[in-house]
C-alpha positions in Angstrom: 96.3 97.3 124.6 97.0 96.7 128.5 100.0 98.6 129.1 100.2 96.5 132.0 99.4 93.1 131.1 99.4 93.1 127.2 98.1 90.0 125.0 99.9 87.4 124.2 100.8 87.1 120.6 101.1 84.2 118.5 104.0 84.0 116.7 104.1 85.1 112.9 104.4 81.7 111.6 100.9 80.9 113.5 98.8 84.2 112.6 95.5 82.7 111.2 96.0 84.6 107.9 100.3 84.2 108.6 100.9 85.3 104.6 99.3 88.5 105.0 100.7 92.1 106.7 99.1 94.9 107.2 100.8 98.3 107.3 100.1 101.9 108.7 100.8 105.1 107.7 100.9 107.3 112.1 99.9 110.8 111.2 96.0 111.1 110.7 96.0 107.1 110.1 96.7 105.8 114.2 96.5 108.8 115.1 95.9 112.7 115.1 99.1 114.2 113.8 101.9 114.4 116.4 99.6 113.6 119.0 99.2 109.8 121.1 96.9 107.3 119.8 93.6 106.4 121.2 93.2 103.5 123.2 91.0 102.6 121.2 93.0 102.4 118.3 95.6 100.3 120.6 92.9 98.4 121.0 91.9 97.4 118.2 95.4 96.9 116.5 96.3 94.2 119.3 93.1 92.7 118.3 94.2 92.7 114.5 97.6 90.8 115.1 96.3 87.8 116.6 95.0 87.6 113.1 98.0 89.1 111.2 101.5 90.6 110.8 101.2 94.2 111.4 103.5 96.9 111.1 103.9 101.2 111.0 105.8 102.9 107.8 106.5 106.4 109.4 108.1 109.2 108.1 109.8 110.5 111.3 112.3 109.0 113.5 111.9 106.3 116.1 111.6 108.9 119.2 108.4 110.6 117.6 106.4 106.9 116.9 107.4 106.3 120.4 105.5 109.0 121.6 102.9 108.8 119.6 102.3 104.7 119.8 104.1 103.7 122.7 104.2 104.5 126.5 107.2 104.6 129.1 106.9 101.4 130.3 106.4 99.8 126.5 108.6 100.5 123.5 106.7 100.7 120.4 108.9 98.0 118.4 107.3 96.1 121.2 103.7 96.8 119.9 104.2 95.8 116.1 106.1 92.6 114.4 107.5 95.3 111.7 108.4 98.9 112.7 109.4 100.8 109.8 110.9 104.8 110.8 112.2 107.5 108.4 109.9 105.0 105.6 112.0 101.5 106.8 115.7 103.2 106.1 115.7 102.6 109.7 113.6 99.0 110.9 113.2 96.7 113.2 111.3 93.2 113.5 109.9 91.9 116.6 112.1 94.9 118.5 115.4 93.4 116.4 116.8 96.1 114.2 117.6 95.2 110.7 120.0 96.9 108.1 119.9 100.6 108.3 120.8 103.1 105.3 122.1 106.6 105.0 121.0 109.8 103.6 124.6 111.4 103.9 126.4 108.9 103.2 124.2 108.5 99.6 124.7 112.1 98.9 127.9 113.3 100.1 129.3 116.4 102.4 129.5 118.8 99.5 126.1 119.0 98.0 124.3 118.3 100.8 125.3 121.3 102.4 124.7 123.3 99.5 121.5 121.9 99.3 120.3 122.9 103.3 122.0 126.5 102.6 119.6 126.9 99.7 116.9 125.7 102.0 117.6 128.1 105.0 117.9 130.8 103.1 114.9 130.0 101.4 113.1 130.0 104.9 114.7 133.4 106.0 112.8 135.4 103.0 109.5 133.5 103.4 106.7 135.8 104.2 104.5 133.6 106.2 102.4 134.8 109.3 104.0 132.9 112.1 107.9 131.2 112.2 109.0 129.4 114.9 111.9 126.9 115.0 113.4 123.9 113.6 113.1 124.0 110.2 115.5 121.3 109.2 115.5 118.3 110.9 118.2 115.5 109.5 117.4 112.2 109.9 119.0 108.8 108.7 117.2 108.6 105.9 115.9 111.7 104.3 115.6 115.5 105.7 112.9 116.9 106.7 111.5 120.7 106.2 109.1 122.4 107.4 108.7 126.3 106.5 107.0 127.6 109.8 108.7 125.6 112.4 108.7 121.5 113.9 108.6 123.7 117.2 105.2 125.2 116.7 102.4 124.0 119.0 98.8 122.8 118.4 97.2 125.8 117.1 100.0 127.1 115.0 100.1 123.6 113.3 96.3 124.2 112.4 96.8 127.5 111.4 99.4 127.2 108.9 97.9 123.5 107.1 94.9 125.8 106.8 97.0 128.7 105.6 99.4 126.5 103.0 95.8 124.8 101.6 95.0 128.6 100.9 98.7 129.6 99.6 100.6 126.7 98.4 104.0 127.6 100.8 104.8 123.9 100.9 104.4 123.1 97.1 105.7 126.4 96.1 109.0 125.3 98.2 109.2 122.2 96.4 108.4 123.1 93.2 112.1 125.9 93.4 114.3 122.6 95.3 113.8 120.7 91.7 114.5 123.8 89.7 117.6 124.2 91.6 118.7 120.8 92.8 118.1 118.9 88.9 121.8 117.2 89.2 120.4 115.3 92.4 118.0 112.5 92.4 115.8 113.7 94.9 112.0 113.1 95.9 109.9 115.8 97.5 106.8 114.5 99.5 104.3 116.6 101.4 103.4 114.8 104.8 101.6 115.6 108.1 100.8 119.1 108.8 103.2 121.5 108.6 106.7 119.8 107.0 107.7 117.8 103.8 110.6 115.4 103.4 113.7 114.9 100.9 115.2 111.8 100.1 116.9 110.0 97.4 114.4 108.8 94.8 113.2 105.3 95.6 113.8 105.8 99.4 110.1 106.4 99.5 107.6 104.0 101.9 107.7 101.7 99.3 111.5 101.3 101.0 110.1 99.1 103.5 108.6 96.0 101.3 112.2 95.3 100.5 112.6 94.0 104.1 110.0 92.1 104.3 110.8 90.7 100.6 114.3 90.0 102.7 112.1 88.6 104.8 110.9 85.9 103.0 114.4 84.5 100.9 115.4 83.8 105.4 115.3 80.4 106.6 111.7 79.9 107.4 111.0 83.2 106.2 107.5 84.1 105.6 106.3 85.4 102.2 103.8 88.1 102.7 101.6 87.3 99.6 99.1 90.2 100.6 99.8 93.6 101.8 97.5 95.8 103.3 98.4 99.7 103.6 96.3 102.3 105.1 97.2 106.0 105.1 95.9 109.6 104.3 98.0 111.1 102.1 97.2 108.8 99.4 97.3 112.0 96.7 100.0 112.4 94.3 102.4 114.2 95.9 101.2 113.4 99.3 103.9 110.6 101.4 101.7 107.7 101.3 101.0 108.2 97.4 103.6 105.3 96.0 103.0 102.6 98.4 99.5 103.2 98.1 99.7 102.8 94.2 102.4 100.4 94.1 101.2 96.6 92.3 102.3 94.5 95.5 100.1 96.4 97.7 96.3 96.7 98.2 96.2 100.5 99.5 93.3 102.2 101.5 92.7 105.7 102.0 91.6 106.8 105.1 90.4 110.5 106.5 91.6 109.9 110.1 92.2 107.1 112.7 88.5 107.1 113.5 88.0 106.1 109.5 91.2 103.4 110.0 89.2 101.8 112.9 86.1 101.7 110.8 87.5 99.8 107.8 89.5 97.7 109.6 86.3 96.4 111.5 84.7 95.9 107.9 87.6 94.6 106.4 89.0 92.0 109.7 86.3 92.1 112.1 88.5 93.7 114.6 
C-alpha cells in the first residue's frame, strides 16, 4: 500500500467475489507481534480487496492496530472495509463506527473489582524471572493480563513466551481465575506473547460475525455467504480457537505473516 497515493477501491457491492470477506487475526498473522507490518504484507492485502471485503479481528484496542497497520498520515479503519478491535465489541466499517459494548457495564462495579484485586495480588506473589509494568490493562470489551508486564520490550517478550512454554505461568493463572471466579461467566484466552484476555463468554472473535450478520438484514446490505479467517492461535485455548472452529467460517491456520502471505497467494492469487 502507497501511503501516499493508495489504490482506489471498488466499493463492496462491486468486489468481484462481493459475497465473500476475509478476516485477520494482527499478532503473528499481519504481522510480528506488537510490531508494524511489512510492506509487503500491505501490499498484498490492498491487492486482495480489489477482490474482496476484508477486515482485522484484534484483540487489543484501536491505538495498538494503528500502530501496527496504519501510519500517521493513514488511519487504519481507512485500510480495511471492517475493523474489528477488543474482537468487534468496538467496530467500524469503512472508518464509520458501529454499536459498541461494555465490559463494565456487563459485569458491574462490585465484582469486577474483586475480580482485578484477586488478579493483582495474584501477580505480586508470582515468582517469575523478570516483572515489569502494566499488568492489567481494561479495555471496552474484555481485560487484559499479562503476568510479566505490557511494558516489557522485545527481548523480555521473547524471553518470557519461551519461559511460560517451559512453565505454564499463563495457563496456571487461568486455570486459579475459574476456580475462584465460578459465579461469573467468564472466558479466558491465551493471545500474543506475553498476556491473556477476560471477557464475558460469547464476547469472543466470533463477536464480530454479528455485525456483519447486521450487516446483511441493512438496506442493500451485503450477505457475506463465505468467510475466510486466518490466525495463529487456532489451539484450544489459544484467541483465534472459536472463530477458527465456528460452522459459518472457513478458518486457516497460519505460523506467521510470511505463511498468511503464502496462502493467500495460493488461495486468491494476490
Amino acid at each position: 500500500m502507497d501511503a501516499q497515493q493508495p489504490p482506489t477501491i471498488p466499493p463492496l457491492e462491486e468486489r468481484p467475489m462481493k459475497n465473500t470477506i476475509v478476516l485477520f487475526d494482527v499478532d503473528e498473522t499481519l504481522s510480528r507481534s506488537r510490531r508494524v507490518a511489512s510492506p509487503e504484507m500491505l501490499s498484498v492485502l490492498a491487492a486482495l480487496r480489489q477482490k474482496v471485503a476484508i477486515g482485522y479481528v484484534g484483540g487489543s484496542d484501536l491505538s495498538k492496530q494503528q500502530e501496527q497497520l496504519g501510519s500517521p498520515d493513514r488511519p487504519v479503519t481507512s485500510m480495511f472495509d471492517f475493523s474489528f478491535s477488543e474482537n468487534g465489541l468496538t467496530a467500524w466499517k469503512l472508518g464509520q463506527a458501529l454499536p459498541a459494548t461494555s465490559f463494565i457495564q456487563w459485569i458491574g462495579e462490585e465484582k469486577y473489582k474483586k475480580l482485578v484485586s484477586f488478579i493483582l495480588h495474584y501477580v505480586a506473589d508470582l515468582d517469575i524471572p523478570v516483572k515489569r509494568g502494566t499488568f492489567l490493562e481494561f479495555r471496552n470489551g474484555m481485560i487484559n493480563v499479562s503476568p510479566i508486564g505490557r511494558n516489557a520490550n522485545l527481548q523480555e517478550r521473547l524471553a518470557f513466551e519461551k519461559y511460560d512454554k517451559e512453565h505454564g505461568v499463563r495457563p496456571k493463572f487461568i486455570e486459579k481465575l475459574k476456580e475462584r471466579f465460578t459465579d461469573i461467566d467468564l472466558t479466558y484466552s491465551i493471545g500474543g506473547q506475553l498476556s491473556f484476555d477476560v471477557f464475558p463468554t460469547g464476547w469472543d472473535k466470533t463477536y464480530c460475525l454479528k455485525h456483519l450478520e447486521d450487516e446483511a438484514k441493512k438496506p442493500a446490505g451485503i450477505e457475506y455467504t463465505t468467510i475466510h479467517f486466518f490466525g495463529d492461535k487456532t489451539f484450544r485455548g489459544g484467541n483465534d480457537y472459536e472463530i477458527y472452529t465456528d460452522p459459518r467460517v472457513t478458518g486457516h491456520s497460519v505460523k506467521d505473516p510470511d505463511d498468511t502471505r503464502r496462502q493467500l497467494k495460493e488461495l486468491f492469487d494476490v
